[in-house]
C-alpha positions in Angstrom: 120.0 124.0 98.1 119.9 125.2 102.0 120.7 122.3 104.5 117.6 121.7 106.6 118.6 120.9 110.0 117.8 117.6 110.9 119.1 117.1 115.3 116.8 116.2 117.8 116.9 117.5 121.4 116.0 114.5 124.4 116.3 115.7 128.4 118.3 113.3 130.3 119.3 113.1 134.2 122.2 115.3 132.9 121.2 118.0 130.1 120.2 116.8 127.1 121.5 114.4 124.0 122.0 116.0 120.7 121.0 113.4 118.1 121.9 113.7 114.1 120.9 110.9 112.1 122.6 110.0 108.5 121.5 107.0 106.4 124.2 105.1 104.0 123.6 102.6 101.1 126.1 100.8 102.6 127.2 98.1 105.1 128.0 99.0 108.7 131.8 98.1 108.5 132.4 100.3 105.5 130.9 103.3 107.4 133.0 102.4 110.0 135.9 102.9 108.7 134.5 106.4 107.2 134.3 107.7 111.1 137.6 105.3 112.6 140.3 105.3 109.9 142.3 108.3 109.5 142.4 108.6 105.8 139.0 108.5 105.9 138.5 110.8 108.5 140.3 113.2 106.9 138.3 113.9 104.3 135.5 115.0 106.1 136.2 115.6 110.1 140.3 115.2 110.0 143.4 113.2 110.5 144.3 111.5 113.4 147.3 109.8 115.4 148.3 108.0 117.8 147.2 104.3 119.4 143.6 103.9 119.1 142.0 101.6 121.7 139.3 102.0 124.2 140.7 103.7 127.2 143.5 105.6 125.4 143.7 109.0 124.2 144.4 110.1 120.7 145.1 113.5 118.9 142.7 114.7 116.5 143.4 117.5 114.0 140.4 119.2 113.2 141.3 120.9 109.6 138.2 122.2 108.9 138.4 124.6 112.2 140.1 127.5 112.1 144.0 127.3 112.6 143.3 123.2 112.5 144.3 122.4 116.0 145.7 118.9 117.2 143.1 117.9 120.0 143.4 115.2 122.2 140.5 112.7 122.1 139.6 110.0 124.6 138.3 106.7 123.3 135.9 105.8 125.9 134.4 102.4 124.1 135.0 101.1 121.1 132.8 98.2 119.5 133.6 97.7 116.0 131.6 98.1 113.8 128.5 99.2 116.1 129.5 102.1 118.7 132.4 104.6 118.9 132.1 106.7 122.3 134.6 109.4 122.3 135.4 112.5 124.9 137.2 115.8 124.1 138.0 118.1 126.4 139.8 122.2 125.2 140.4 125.3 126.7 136.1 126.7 127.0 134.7 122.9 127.4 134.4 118.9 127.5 132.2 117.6 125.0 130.8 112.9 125.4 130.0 111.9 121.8 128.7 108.5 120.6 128.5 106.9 117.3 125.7 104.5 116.9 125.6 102.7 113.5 122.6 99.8 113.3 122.8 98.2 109.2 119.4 96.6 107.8 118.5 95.3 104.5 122.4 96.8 103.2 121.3 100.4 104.7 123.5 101.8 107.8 121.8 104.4 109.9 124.2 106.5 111.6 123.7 108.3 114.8 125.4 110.8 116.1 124.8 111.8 120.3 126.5 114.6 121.5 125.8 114.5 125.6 125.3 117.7 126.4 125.7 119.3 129.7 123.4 122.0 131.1 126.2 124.7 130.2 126.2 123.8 126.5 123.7 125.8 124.5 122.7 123.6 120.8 122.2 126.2 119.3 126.2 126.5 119.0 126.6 122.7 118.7 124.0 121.5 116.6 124.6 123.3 113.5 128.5 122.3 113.8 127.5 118.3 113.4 124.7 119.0 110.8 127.5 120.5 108.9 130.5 117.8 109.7 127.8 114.9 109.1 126.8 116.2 105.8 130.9 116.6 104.9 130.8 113.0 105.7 128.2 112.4 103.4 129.9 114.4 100.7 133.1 112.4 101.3 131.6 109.4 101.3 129.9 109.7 97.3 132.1 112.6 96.3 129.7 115.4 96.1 130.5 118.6 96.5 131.2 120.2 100.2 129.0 121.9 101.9 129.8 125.7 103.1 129.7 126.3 106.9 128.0 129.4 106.4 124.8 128.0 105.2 124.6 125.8 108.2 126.2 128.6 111.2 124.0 130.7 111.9 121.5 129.9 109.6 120.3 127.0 112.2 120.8 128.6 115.4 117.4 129.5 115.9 116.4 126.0 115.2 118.4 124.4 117.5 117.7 126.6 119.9 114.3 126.4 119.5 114.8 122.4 120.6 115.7 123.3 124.0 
């Protein structure tokens, strides 16, 4: 089955905020720990290390990139189990993403917000968290990964469309 892309485009003072949406049958601290402990992580984004607090920096391997980098990654807030605001920065650009998780009734909606600048195009973006959010999903009930290629560039054109 294709992956329909699901990310909303909203202007802000700024650029715009990339928002992906994922809803778990699960309590909020248990998806927590999906997106904060590195185990967990690592199945579906990749490890990390270091001392994770708000205001300090850890290093984030992204294995599912090619040649799996180490990355540093700022933790700008941290409010367990509600909102993880994170910063990256690499050689071609600087990338503010929030995690937003709200629970109700034993369902946890997760958001995703990538802050985009006026530089960053979501047509390279968007398709790059439909695809790491649905490997989260997979990870979390042990379904079968998705394939980048059926989400790069098959939703360009509808990201792109967004802006």
């Amino acid at each position: 089955m294709t992956p329909q892309p699901t990310g909303q485009l909203i202007p802000t003072p700024t650029g715009h905020d990339l928002i992906l949406t994922r809803s778990y049958r699960a309590r909020a601290d248990d998806v927590w720990a999906s997106v904060t402990e590195p185990e967990r992580t690592a199945r579906w984004f990749g490890p990390w290390r270091g001392q994770a607090a708000a205001g300090r920096t850890i290093e984030v391997q992204l294995v599912f990139e090619e040649s799996a980098p180490w990355c540093p990654l700022r933790i700008e807030a941290c409010e367990p189990p509600r909102r993880l605001a994170v910063s990256m920065e690499d050689d071609t650009a600087s990338w503010s993403i929030e995690l937003l998780l709200t629970e109700n009734d034993g369902t946890t909606e997760l958001q995703l917000i990538h802050h985009l600048a006026p530089t960053e195009h979501p047509g390279q973006t968007g398709p790059g968290w439909e695809y790491y959010l649905d490997m989260l999903t997979a990870a979390r009930t042990g379904g079968p990964r998705p394939d980048f290629k059926d989400y790069y560039p098959a939703q360009k054109a509808y990201f792109e469309s967004l802006a």
